[in-house]
Phi, psi and omega in degrees: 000141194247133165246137141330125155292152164287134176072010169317146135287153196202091192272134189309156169205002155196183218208086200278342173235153179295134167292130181267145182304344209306317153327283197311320175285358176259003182100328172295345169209168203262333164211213183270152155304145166229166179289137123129013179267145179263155189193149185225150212281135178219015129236148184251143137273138164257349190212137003288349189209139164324115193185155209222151198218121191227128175260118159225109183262174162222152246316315178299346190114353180267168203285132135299318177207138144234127200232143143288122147288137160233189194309323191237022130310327188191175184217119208257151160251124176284106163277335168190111197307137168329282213309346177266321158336299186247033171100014198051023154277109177267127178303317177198140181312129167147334159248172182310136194249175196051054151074021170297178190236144176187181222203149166245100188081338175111347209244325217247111114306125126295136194268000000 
């Protein structure tokens, strides 16, 4: 089973439940996830449940949204593995190395 690295890039490429707005009226974030939003994995959870704490800004650098993901909210596509982020140091064992393709929950394309 391939888990996202920390600090992976990750483009939405589908959307399996709705996001609450609750954020947004409160000010912490500016909208919602969309298909086709770029993001970046900025926590990995392993316990009690599986789960990706995902950032998206936008081009000047302000948050559009920071969200918890789980497996079967959505299906990401890797624009760029953590461990190439970060000098090819993988944070933990559990995901794929070259670009394999493999899937979490049935939901994670690896590119």
């Amino acid at each position: 089973m391939a888990i996202l690295i920390q600090y992976s890039i990750v483009r939405i490429v589908a959307l399996q439940r709705e996001f609450d707005q609750s954020n947004v009226e409160r000010g912490l974030d500016q909208r919602v996830p969309r298909i086709g939003d770029v993001a970046t994995v900025l926590e990995v959870y392993l316990s009690p449940t599986l789960g990706y704490e995902l950032e998206s800004s936008n081009s000047d650098g302000t948050n559009e949204w920071l969200i918890t993901f789980y497996p079967e909210d959505s299906e990401f596509e890797v624009v760029q593995d953590g461990a190439d982020a970060v000098g090819g140091r993988g944070d933990f064992d559990g995901g794929t190395e070259g670009g394999a393709e493999g899937e979490v929950g049935g939901v994670i394309r690896w590119l």
